[in-house]
N, C-alpha and C positions, 0 to 999 in steps of 0.2 A: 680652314675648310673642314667641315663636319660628314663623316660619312655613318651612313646608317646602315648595318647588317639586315639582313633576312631570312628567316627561315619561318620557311614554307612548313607545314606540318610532314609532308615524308620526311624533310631531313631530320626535324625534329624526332620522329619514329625511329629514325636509324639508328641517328646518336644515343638514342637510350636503349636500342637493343645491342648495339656495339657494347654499351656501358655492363647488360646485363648479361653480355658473352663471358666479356671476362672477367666480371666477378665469377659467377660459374664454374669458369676454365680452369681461375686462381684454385676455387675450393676442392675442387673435384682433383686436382692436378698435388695439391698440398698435401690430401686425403691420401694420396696415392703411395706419397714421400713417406708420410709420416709412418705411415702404418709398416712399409719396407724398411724406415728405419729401425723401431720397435722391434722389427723380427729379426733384424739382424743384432740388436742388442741382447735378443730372448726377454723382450717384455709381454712377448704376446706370443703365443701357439698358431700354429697355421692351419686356416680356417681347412675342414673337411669337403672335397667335392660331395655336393649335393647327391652325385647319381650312385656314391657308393651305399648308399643305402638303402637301394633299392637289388632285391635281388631276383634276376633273371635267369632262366636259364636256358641257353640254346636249344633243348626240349619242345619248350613251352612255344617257343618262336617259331620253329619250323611245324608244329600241330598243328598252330594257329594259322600259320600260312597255307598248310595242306586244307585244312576246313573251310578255308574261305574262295576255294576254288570250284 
């Protein structure tokens, strides 16, 4: 007895967005590994937040609020 499968084009859609989840997941998740390994060996420096280089000052913040009232 011969059975024949089917798929319909959603499952088809599924199955390769499933396929393209976890590729993704894998890279993204490796990326993650790798790079916490690295710093923990001291092959790499840790990266600077962005917002310290930005200088504010609570001055400037509360003017700005006073003026726009």
């Amino acid at each position: 007895m011969t059975y024949f499968l089917y798929f319909d084009p959603g499952l088809g859609a599924m199955i390769i967005q499933a396929i393209v989840a976890a590729v993704a997941g894998v890279l993204l998740f490796s990326k993650n590994i790798l790079y916490k390994i690295k710093l923990f060996l001291g092959m790499s420096k840790p990266e600077d937040d962005v917002f310290d280089d930005i200088d504010v000052k609570e001055s400037d913040i509360e003017s700005k609020s006073n003026s726009d009232k």
